[in-house]
C-alpha positions, 0 to 999 in steps of 0.5 A: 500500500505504501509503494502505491501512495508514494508512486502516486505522489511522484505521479502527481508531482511530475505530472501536474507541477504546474497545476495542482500536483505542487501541493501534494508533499511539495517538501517530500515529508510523506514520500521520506516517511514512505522509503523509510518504512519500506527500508525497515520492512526490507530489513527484516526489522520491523517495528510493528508499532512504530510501522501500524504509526506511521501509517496512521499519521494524520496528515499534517496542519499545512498539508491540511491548509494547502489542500483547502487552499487548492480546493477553494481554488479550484472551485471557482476556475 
């Protein structure tokens, strides 16, 4: 599941820069947290807790804020 979200938002990323694919994880954050997992997973270590966390994490406030942002914008092109 976590390969699919990061190769959807390398999608959107390179695909829709200019438009609205800027705003999907414009620093890398989820995409950082994505390779780190599935590093761990490859090992053989797995920290089940901290694996079931990560990806439960909410999204944060300013992801949040650019996606309302984006919709609003949207809305009334």
């Amino acid at each position: 599941m976590e390969e699919g979200i990061n190769n959807w938002l390398n999608y959107l990323n390179q695909n829709f820069r200019l438009e609205f694919g800027q705003d999907w994880d414009p620093g890398g954050t989820i995409r950082a947290g994505i390779k780190s997992d599935l590093d761990m997973i490859s090992s053989g270590k797995i920290d089940w807790p901290k694996l079931v966390a990560d990806g439960e994490r909410p999204v944060g406030k300013e992801e949040k804020k650019r996606w309302r942002q984006n919709v609003r914008t949207n809305d009334y092109q």
